[in-house]
C-alpha positions in Angstrom: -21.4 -2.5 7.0 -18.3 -1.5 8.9 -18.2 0.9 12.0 -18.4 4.5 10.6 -16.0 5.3 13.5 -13.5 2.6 11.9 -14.1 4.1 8.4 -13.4 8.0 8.9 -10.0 6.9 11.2 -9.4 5.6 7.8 -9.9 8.6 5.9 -8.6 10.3 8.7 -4.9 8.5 8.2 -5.1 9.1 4.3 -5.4 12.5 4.7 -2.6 12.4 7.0 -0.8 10.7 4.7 -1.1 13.4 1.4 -0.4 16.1 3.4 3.2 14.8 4.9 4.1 12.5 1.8 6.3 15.4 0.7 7.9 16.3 3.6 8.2 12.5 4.7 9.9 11.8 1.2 12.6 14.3 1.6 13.2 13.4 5.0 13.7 9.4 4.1 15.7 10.9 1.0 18.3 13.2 3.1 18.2 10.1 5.6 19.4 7.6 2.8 21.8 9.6 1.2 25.3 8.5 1.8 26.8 12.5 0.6 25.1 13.9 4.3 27.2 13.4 7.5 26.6 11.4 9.9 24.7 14.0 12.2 22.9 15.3 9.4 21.4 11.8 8.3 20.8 11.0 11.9 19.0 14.5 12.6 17.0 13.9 9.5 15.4 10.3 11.5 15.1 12.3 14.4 12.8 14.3 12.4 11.1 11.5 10.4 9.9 10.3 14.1 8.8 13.4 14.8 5.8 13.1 12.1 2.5 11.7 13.6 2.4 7.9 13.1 -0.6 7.6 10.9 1.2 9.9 8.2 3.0 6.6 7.1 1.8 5.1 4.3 1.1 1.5 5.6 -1.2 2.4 8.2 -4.0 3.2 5.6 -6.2 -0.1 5.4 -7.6 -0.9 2.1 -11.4 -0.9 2.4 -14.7 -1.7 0.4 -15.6 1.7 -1.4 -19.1 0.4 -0.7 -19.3 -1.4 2.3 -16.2 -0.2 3.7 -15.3 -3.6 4.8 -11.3 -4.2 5.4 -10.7 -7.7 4.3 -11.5 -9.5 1.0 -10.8 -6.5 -0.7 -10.2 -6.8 -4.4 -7.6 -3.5 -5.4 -8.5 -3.4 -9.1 -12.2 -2.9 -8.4 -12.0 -0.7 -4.8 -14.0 -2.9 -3.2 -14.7 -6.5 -1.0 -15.8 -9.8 -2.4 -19.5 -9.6 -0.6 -20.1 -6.3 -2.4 -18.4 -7.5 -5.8 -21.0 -10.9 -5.5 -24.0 -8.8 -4.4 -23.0 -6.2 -7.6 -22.2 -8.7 -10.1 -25.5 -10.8 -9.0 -27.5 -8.0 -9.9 -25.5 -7.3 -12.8 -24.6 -3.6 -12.1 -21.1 -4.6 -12.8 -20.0 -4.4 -16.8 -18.7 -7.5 -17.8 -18.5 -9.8 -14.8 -20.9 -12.6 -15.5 -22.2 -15.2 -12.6 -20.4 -18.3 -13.4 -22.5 -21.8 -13.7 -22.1 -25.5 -14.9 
């Protein structure tokens, strides 16, 4: 099991990150667009920095849904290879079977 302290910074920074993914997206937008001035495109990075760091998108780690372990973390299923084994041994997990031979 991962640190709960670890965990909530987690959800912490994903919360972050819904509540400025407008305003971050019309701020990269005005920043990329060629029509702007100079000063305007420039003032619109000025502002982008401005936004607290973990409002970016690629500071949210991927984490087991049930463990909340951060690595070996399968995307499709939400969650880390230790608790896809443990699940899938116990066959909670519709149509994974245990491979043998």
């Amino acid at each position: 099991m991962a640190k709960k302290s670890a965990v909530e910074k987690n959800k912490r920074r994903e919360r972050l990150v819904k509540k400025y993914a407008a305003k971050r997206a019309a701020l990269k937008a005005a920043a990329k667009d060629e029509n702007l001035t100079l000063e305007e495109r420039f003032a619109a990075r000025l502002k982008l920095a401005e936004l607290p760091r973990n409002s970016a998108p690629n500071r949210v780690r991927n984490r087991c849904e049930v463990t909340g372990r951060p690595r070996g973390f399968y995307r499709k299923l939400k969650m880390s290879r230790v608790a896809l084994r443990e699940l899938g041994s116990l066959g909670k997990i519709p149509g994974l079977v245990k491979s043998s031979w």
